[in-house]
N, C-alpha and C positions, 0 to 999 in steps of 0.2 A: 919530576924531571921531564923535562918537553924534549921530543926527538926531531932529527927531519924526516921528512918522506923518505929518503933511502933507506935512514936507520929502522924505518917500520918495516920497509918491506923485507928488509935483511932477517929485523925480529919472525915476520910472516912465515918466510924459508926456514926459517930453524924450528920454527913451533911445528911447520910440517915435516920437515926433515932433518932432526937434529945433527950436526958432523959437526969435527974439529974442535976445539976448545972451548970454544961457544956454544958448539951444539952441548959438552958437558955441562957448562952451567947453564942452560936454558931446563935442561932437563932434571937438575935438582930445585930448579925456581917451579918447574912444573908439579913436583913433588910435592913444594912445598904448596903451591898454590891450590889445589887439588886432591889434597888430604883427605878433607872429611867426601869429598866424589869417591877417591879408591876405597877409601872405608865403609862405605855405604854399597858400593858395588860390590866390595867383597862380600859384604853379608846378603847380598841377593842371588849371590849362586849356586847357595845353599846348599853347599858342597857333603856328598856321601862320600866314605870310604871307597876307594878305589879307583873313583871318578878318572875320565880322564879330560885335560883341560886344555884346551887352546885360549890363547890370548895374541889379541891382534892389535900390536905397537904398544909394546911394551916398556917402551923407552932403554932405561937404564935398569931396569929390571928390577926395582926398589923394593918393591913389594909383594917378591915373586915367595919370601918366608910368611909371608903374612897368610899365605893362600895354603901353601905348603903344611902348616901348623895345623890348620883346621880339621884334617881327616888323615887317615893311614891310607899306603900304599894308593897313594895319588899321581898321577902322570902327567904333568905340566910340561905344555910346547907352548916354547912363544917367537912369536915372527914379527919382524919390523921392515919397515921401508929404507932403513937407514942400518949400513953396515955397520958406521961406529958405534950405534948405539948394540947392535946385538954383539958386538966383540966388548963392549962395560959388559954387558948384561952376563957375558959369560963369566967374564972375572969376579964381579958380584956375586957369583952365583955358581961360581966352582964346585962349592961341598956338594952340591944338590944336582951339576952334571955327576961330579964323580958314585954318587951313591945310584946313579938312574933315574932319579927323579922327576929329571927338568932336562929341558934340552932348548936351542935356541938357532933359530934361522934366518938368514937375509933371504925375506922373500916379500911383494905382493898380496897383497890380500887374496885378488885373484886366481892366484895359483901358489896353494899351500901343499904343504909336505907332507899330505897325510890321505890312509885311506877312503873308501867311501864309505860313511854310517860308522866314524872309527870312534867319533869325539862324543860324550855325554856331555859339555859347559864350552861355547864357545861365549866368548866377551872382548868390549872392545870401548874404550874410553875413549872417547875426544878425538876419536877420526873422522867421522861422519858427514864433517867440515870438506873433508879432502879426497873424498870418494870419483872419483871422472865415469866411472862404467858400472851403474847401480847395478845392472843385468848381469855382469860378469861378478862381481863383488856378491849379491846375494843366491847368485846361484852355487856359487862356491862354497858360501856358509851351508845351505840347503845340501849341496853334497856330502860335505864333512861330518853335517848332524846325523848323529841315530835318531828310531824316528821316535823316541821320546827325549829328546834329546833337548835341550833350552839354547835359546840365543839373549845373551843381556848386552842391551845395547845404551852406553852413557853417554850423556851429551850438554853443554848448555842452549837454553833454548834461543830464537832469535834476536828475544828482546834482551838479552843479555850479552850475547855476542857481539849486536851491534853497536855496545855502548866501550869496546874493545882498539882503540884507533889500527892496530897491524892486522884486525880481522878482515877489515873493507879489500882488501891481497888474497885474493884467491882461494876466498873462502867461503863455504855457501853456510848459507843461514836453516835451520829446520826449526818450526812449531814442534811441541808435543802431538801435534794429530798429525801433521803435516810428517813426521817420523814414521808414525803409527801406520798411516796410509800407505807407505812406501812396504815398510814390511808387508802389510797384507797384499800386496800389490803382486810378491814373488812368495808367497803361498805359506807367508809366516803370520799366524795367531801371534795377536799381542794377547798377553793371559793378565797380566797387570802393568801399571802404571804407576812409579814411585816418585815425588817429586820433592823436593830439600831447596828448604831459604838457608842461605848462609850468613855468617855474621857480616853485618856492611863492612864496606870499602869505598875510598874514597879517591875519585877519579875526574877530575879538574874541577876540585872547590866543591863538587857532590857529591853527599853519600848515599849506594843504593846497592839492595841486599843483591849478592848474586843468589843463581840461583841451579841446582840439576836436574835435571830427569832420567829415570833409567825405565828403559821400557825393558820387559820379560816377556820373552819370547819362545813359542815353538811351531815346529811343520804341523801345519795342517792339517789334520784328518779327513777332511773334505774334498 
């Protein structure tokens, strides 16, 4: 299906900020699109009993059972840039505010809802695009983490992004080093590097494998 340029950049605005009825089905196409990335992310957080978890842009909160499932007495907070997406997420996700679980925020990356040294798992899928104030954004992570605390950080890399036509809208591109460098930059150890071919896709008359990377991360001891 070929778009115009408005319709790209409209898609652009809703991949960063989902709202409104589009923003709903942008973000079950993200679900779907994006599957085996959340399920690979889920298993790198290697989540303990008790843990407590933040997740940053969460969309529609899809996959907030799948996280939930993995251990006992787990504490899942999740914050988004987009109010209608954390009012789905809550409806999505009623049984698991009402138990105490999970709880859900319209906020910024930059300024989250939570103590200092409070969070053991923070992660964050396919924002990384849309960050404006690295310095505020990972000093906040750095705050929130205890100090053995992980940051998993998901993403596709640039050569993949750019083969995207609504990425070229306000969207920044990242290498796997070109990532990696940034976190050590604000005094986060990358401790591994996972990277996933996915099955091809075919994107005007070409097929070519996308692909993710999840970098693991923690504060520095240094």
């Amino acid at each position: 299906m070929d778009f115009t340029e408005d319709e790209y950049k409209e898609i652009a605005a809703q991949l960063r900020k989902p709202n409104g009825e589009l923003g709903e089905i942008v973000a079950e196409k993200m679900n779907e699109g994006n599957l085996l990335m959340n399920q690979n992310t889920i298993k790198a957080l290697n989540i303990s009993d008790s843990d407590s978890i933040l997740e940053i842009g969460m969309g529609n909160g899809f996959f907030v059972k799948d996280i939930l499932s993995l251990a006992d007495g787990l504490h899942y907070i999740g914050c988004d840039y987009s109010e209608d997406m954390v009012l789905l997420s809550q409806k999505v996700n009623a049984r698991f505010i009402d138990s105490g679980s999970a709880r859900f925020f319209h906020r910024k990356a930059e300024e989250l809802p939570v103590g200092d040294s409070s969070i053991d798992i923070l992660f964050t899928v396919n924002t990384l695009y849309f960050w404006e104030d690295h310095t505020a954004i990972l000093s906040e992570f750095r705050r929130v983490l205890n100090q053995n605390g992980k940051l998993i950080l998901s993403f596709r890399p640039a050569e993949v992004m750019e083969l995207y036509p609504p990425t070229k809208y306000n969207f920044d591109y990242y290498s796997k080093e070109e990532a990696a460098d940034l976190l050590k930059e604000y005094g986060l150890e990358v401790l591994e590097v996972q990277e996933f071919e996915e099955p091809p896709i075919e994107r005007d008359g070409q097929s070519f494998p996308p692909k993710h990377v999840i970098l693991i991360s923690g504060i520095s001891k240094t």
